[in-house]
N, C-alpha and C positions, 0 to 999 in steps of 0.2 A: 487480633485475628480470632482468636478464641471466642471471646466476649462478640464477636459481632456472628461467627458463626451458631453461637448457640442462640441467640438473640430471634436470630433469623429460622432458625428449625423450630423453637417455640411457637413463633408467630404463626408457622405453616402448620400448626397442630389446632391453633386457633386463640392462644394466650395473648392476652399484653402485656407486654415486657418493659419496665421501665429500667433500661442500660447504666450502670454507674463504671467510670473508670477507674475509678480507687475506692478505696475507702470513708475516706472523710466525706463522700463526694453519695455514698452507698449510705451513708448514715444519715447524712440531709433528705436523700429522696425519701428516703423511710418514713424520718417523722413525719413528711409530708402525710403517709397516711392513705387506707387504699388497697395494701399488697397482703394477697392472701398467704405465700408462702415465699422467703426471699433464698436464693442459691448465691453460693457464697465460694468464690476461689478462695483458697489458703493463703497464696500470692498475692496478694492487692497492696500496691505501689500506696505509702503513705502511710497509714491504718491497717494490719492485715486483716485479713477475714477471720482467726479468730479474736484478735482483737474488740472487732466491731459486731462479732457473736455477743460477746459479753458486755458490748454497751447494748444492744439490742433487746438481750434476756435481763437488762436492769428495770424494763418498763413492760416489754411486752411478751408473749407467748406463742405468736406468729410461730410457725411450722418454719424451719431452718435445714436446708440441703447442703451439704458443705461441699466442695472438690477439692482433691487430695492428688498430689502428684504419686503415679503409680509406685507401688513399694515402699511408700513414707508413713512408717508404723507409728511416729511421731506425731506426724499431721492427722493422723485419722486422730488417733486418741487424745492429742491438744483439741484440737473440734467439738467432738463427742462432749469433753469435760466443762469445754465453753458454753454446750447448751443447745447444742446442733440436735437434731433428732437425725438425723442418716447421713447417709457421705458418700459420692461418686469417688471412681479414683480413674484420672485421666490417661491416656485418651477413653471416653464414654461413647458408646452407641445414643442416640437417639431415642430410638427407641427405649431401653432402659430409662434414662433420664427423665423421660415422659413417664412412664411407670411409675418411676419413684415420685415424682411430684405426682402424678394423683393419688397416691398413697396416702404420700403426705393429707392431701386435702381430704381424703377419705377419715381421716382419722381425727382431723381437727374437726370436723360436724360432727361427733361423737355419736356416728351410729352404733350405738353401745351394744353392739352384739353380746358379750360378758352379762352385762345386766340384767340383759331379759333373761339369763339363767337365774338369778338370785329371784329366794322368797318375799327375801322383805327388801324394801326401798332404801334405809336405812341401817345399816351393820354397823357392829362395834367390836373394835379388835383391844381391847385394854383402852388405854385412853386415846386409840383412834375410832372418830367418826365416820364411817364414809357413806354420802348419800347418792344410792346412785342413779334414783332420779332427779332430784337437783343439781346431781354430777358436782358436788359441793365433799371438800373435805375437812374434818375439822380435828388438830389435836390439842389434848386437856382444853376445847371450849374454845379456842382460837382458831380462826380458817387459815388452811394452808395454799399457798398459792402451787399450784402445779400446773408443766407445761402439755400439752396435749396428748403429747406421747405418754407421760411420767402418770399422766392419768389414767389413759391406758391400761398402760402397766398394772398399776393399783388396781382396775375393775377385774381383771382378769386372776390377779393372785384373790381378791377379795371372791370372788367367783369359786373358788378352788381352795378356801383356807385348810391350811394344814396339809396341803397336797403337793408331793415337789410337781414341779413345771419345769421341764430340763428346757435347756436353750434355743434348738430347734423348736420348739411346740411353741415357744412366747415370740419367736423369730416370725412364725405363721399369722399366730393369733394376734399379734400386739402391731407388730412392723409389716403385715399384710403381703409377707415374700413368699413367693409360689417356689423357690428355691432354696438352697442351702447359702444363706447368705452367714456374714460375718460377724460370729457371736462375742465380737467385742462392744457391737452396740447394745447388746442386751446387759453385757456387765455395767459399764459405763452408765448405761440408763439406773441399774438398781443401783448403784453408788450414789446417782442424784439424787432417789428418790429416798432413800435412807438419812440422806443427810435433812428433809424435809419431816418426816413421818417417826425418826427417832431408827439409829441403827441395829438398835437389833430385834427389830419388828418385822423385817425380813432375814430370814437365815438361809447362811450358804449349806447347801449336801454337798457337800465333798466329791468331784466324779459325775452328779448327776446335775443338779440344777436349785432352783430358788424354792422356799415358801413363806408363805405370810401366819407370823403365829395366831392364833385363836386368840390368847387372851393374853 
């Protein structure tokens, strides 16, 4: 009922929705190939959704919305760690829902807001590369793969080095929320992106928020 009711409010927004009822089932549609950003229940009979996060983030970087049954601090943060970039927690409004996937899409065409702040195209942070007109990363010489979000991220700390960025401000700037949303997804994101870029090339402030060292 879920599945056929959101199906159907996408459609009336003007999307096409390709409907899986499981998992295994959500995995096949995919590599079919085609889908700009896939929504994901937690729940899916077979395969869960995050299961099929993490076969999904083995090949691709598709924009990934997860839902999370209300108050399941578990599921939000199993998600997130999977490789999700955001997360409804049900029952969702419609409208939100729709918000958040054009977020999502907003952020995967990398209108690189961040960048047009930097001087030069190319910065270097120790043995990170980041270029951010070719939106290319690269550490000690090797390209890093990063998901759209996780890049994000990176332009905006690279935008501001050595400047903390408290949660709220990356919440805005990075995840495009006009509200106080839940700065677990901001943690969870620099945990992935650390583990990409080398951990202690961003540093926690203790209280206040994130920054990206200089050298």
């Amino acid at each position: 009922m879920i599945r056929r009711t959101v199906n159907l409010a996408l459609e009336r927004y003007g999307y096409t929705v390709t409907p899986a009822p499981d998992g295994l089932t959500g995995l096949e549609r995919f590599r079919e190939g085609g889908h700009d950003v896939l929504l994901l229940d937690v729940m899916l009979p077979g395969l869960d959704g995050i299961g099929l996060c993490r076969r999904v983030r083995e090949t691709s970087i598709v924009p990934v919305l997860m839902m999370s049954a209300r108050g399941d601090a578990l599921d939000v943060v199993s998600g997130l760690e999977a490789g999700a970039d955001d997360y409804v927690v049900k029952p969702v409004d419609t409208a939100v829902l729709v918000a958040r996937i054009r977020s999502l899409l907003r952020r995967a065409t990398f209108q690189a807001a961040p960048a047009e702040r930097l001087a030069s195209s190319r910065l270097a942070f120790g043995d990170l590369v980041v270029d951010t007109a070719g939106l290319e990363v690269l550490r000690d010489g090797e390209p890093v793969a990063l998901a759209p979000t996780e890049l994000r991220l990176l332009l905006e700390f690279a935008a501001n080095p050595g400047l903390v960025l408290d949660r709220q401000t990356l919440l805005r700037t990075v995840w495009d929320y006009g509200w106080e949303g839940d700065t677990r997804v901001v943690d969870l994101c620099v945990q992935r992106l650390r583990r990409k870029i080398g951990a202690d090339r961003v540093e926690t402030v203790r209280g206040f928020g994130y920054k990206l060292r200089r050298n």
